[in-house]
N, C-alpha and C positions, 0 to 999 in steps of 0.2 A: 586829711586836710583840715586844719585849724587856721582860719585867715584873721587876726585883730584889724579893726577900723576902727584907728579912734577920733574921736573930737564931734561922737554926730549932732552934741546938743551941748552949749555954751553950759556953763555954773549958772548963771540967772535964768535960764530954760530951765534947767533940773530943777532947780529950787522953786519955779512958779509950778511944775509939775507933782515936785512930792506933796507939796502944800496942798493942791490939788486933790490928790489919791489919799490924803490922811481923812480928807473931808467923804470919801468915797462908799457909798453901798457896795462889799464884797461880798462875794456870790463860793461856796463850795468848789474847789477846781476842779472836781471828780468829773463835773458837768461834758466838759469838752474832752475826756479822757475817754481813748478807747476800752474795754474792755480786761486787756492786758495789765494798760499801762494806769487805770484806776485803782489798780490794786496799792500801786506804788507814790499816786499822788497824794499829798498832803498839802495843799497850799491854799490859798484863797485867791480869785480871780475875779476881773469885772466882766461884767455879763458880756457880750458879744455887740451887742447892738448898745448897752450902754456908751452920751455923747462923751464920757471924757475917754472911755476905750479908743471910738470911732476916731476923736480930735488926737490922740496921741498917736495911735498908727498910721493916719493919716500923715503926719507932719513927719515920721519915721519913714514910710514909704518913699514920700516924696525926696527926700534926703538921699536915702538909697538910689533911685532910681537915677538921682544926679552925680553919684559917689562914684568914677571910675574903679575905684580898687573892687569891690562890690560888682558893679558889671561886669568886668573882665573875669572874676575868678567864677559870677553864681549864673553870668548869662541867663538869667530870667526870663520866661514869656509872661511868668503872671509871677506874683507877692501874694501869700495868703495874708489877712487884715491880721495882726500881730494879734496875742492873747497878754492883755494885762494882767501879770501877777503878783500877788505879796507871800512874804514868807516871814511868817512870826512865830517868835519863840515852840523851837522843835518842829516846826518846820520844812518839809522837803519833799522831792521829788526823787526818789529812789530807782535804783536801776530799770530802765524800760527800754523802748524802740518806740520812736514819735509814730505815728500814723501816718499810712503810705500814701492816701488818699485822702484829703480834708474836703467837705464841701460848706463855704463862706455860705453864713446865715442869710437867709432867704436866696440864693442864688440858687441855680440848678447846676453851674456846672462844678466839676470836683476839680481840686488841684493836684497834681504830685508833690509831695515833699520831700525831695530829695537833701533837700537842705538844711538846715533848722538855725536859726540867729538867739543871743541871748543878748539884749541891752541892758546894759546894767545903770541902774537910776538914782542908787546912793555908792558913797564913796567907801573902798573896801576897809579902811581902819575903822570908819563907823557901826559896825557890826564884825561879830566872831562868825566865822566859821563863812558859809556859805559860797563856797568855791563850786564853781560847776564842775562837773566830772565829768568827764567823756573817754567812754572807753569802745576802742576800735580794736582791730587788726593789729596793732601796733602797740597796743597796750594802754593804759590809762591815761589820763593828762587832764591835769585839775588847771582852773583857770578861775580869777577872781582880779579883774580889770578894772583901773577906772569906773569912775560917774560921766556916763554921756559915750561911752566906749562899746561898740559890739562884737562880738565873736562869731563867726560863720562857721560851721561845720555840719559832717553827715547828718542826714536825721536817720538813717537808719541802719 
């Protein structure tokens, strides 16, 4: 399953956000990576608890939770707090399997992630290359959507 939802954040949302994240303390992405999937990350990420993480997943969540197409396909009990990432020159996130179990910073209890979202926050002619890849059962399938557009699929 590959679901697109597009339109979750207007061009002046994106554009107050990237402004935003250009100004950002990034943090090593290996941080939140399991074990596995460390091996394969290369990107840079806002801490967890960082407010402009908190203030963008927050305003995503919310979005989500109001999105019918989103309800109906991901029937959610919980939303793990989104991980803010960037991807500069070379770049990437390499073949893995998301993490079956997350547990949200300072919380005790853990989530299933059956699921995994990618929002995408600049517009695809704006940069080369960076198509998400997702490969299943079914075989590969690259995706490289919209500014303000999400993709839903398996996380594992």
């Amino acid at each position: 399953m590959l679901l697109h939802i597009p339109g979750l954040f207007d061009t002046d949302e994106l554009a107050r956000i990237r402004e935003a994240l250009e100004q950002a303390d990034w943090a090593d992405g290996k941080v939140t990576a399991g074990y596995q999937s460390a091996k394969a990350k290369h990107n840079l990420q806002l801490a967890e608890g960082h407010p402009l993480a908190k203030e963008i997943g927050s305003a995503l969540i919310d979005r989500l939770w109001q999105n019918p197409r989103f309800m109906s396909a991901a029937l959610p009990h919980k939303v793990f707090p989104p991980l803010i990432n960037c991807y500069r020159e070379g770049g990437n996130f390499g073949f893995h399997i998301d993490k079956a179990l997350r547990q949200p910073k300072g919380s005790p209890a853990r989530v299933r992630t059956d699921l995994s979202s990618t929002l995408l926050l600049s517009e695809p002619d704006s940069y080369g290359g960076g198509e998400l890849v997702i490969q299943d059962t079914y075989g590969v399938q690259q995706v490289k959507l919209a500014a303000g557009d999400l993709v839903l699929y398996p996380g594992t």
